[in-house]
C-alpha positions in Angstrom: 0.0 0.0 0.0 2.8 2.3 0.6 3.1 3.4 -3.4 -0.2 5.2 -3.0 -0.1 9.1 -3.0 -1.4 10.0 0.9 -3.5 13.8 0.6 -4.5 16.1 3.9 -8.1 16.4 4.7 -9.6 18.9 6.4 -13.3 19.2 7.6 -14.4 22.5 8.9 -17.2 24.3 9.7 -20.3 24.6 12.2 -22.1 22.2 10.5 -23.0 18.9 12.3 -21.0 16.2 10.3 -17.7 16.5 10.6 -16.8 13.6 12.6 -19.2 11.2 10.7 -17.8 12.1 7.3 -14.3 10.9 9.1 -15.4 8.1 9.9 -16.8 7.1 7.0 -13.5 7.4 5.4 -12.4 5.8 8.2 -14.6 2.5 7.2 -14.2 2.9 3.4 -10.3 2.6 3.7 -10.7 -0.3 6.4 -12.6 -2.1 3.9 -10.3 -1.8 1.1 -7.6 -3.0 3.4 -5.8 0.0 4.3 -4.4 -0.2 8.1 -6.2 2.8 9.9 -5.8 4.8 12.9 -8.5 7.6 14.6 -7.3 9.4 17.2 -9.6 12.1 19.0 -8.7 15.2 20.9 -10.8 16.3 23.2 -13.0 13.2 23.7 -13.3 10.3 26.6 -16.2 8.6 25.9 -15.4 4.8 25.0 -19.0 4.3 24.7 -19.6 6.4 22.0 -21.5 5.1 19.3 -18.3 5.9 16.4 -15.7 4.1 19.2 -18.1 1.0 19.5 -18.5 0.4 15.7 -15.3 1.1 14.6 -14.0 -1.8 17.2 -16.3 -4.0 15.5 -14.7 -3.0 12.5 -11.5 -3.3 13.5 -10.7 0.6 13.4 -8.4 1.0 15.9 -9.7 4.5 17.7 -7.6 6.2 21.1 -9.1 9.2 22.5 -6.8 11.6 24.0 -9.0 14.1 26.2 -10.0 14.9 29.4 -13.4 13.7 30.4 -14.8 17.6 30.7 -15.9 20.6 28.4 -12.6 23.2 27.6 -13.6 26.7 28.0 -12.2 28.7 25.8 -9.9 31.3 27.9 -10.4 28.7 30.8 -7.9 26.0 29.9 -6.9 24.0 32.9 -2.9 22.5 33.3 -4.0 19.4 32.9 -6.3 20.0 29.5 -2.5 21.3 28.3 -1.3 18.2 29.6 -3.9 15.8 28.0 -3.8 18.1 24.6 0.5 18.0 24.8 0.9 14.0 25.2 -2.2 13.6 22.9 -0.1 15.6 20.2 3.0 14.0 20.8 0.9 10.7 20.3 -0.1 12.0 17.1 2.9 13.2 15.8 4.7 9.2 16.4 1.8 7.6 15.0 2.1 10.3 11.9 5.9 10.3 11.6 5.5 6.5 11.6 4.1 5.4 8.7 2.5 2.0 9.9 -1.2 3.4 9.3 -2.2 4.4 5.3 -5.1 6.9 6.6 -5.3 8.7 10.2 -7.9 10.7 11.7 -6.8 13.4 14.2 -10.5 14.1 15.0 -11.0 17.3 17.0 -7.2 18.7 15.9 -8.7 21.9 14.5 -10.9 22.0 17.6 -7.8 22.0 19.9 -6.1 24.4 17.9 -8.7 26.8 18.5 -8.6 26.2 22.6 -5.2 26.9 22.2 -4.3 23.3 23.8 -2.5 22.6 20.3 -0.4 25.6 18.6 -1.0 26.7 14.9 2.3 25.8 13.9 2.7 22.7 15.5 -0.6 21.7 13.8 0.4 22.6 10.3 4.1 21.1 10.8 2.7 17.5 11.8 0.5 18.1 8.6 3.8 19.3 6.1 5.6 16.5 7.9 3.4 13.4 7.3 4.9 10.4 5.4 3.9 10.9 1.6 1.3 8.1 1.9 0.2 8.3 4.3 -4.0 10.4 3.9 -4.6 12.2 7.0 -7.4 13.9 7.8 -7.6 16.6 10.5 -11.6 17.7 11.9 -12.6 20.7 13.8 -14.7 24.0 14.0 -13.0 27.3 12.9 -10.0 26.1 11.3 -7.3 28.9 11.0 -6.3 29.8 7.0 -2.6 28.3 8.3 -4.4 24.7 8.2 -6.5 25.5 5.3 -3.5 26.2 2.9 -1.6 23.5 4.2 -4.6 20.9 3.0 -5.2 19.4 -0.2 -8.8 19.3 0.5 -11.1 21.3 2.7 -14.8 20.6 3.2 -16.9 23.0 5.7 -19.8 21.8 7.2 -22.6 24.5 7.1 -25.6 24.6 9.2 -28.8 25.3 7.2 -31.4 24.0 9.2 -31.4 22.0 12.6 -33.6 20.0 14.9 -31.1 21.5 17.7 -32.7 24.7 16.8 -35.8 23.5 18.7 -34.9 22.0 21.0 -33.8 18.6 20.6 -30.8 17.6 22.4 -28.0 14.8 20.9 -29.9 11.6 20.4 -28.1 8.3 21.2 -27.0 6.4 17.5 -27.6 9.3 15.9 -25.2 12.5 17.4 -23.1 10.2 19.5 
């Protein structure tokens, strides 16, 4: 697999979907045999509906976060902590090689917290082995990120059931 061309991903935007779309790719490449990797700042829920399924699937998924909201402007020591060896994670798994397609979900997220720097975030991106398709997820991504992809979706909100009301619904938000 290693003579494929890899690409950077980005999907942006307030827009629910960003995650899902992921993993979608996430489950597409699995099945055409591609060794796959999802790893998710800012998340600690191994019970999450995406986690469960992609075990079944044999997508292997770590999650990296703290078990708590961030606050922007309110980061704790120990969210830097979480975001710092989560990076550092991401980065050996990157530099690595052994995966053909990784998901650093909620990297554009933790950017924008400030618990992952700009630079850092489009370094690991410059720096990726050329096979390797990695795809980075998040709200607000900076124009740093967006130049350094090769594709960039956004996720715009048109309409949603959120809007009256209706809170995340288990199988279907998470």
């Amino acid at each position: 697999m290693s003579q494929r061309t890899g690409y950077v991903q980005v999907y942006t935007g307030d827009g629910k979907g960003k995650t899902t779309a992921a993993f979608g790719l996430a489950m597409r490449a699995a099945g055409r045999g591609l060794r796959v990797l999802v790893l998710q700042f800012m998340k600690a829920d191994p019970a999450c509906g995406e986690v469960v399924s992609a075990a079944r699937l044999g997508i292997r998924v770590e999650q990296v976060g703290l078990d708590h909201w961030v606050r922007k402007g309110k980061v704790t020591s120990a969210d830097l902590a979480a975001a710092a060896a989560g990076f550092g994670r991401a980065r050996d798994l990157v530099a690595g090689g052994q995966y053909d397609v990784v998901v650093l979900d909620e990297l554009i997220t933790a950017v924008f917290f400030e618990l992952v720097t700009i630079a850092d975030a489009c370094a690991l991106l410059a720096g990726k082995p050329a096979h390797v398709e990695l795809v980075a997820t998040g709200r607000r991504a900076p124009d740093e990120i967006v130049a350094a992809a090769d594709l960039v979706t956004e996720m715009r909100p048109v309409k949603h059931y959120f809007d009256a009301g209706v809170g995340a619904r288990e199988g279907i938000e998470h």
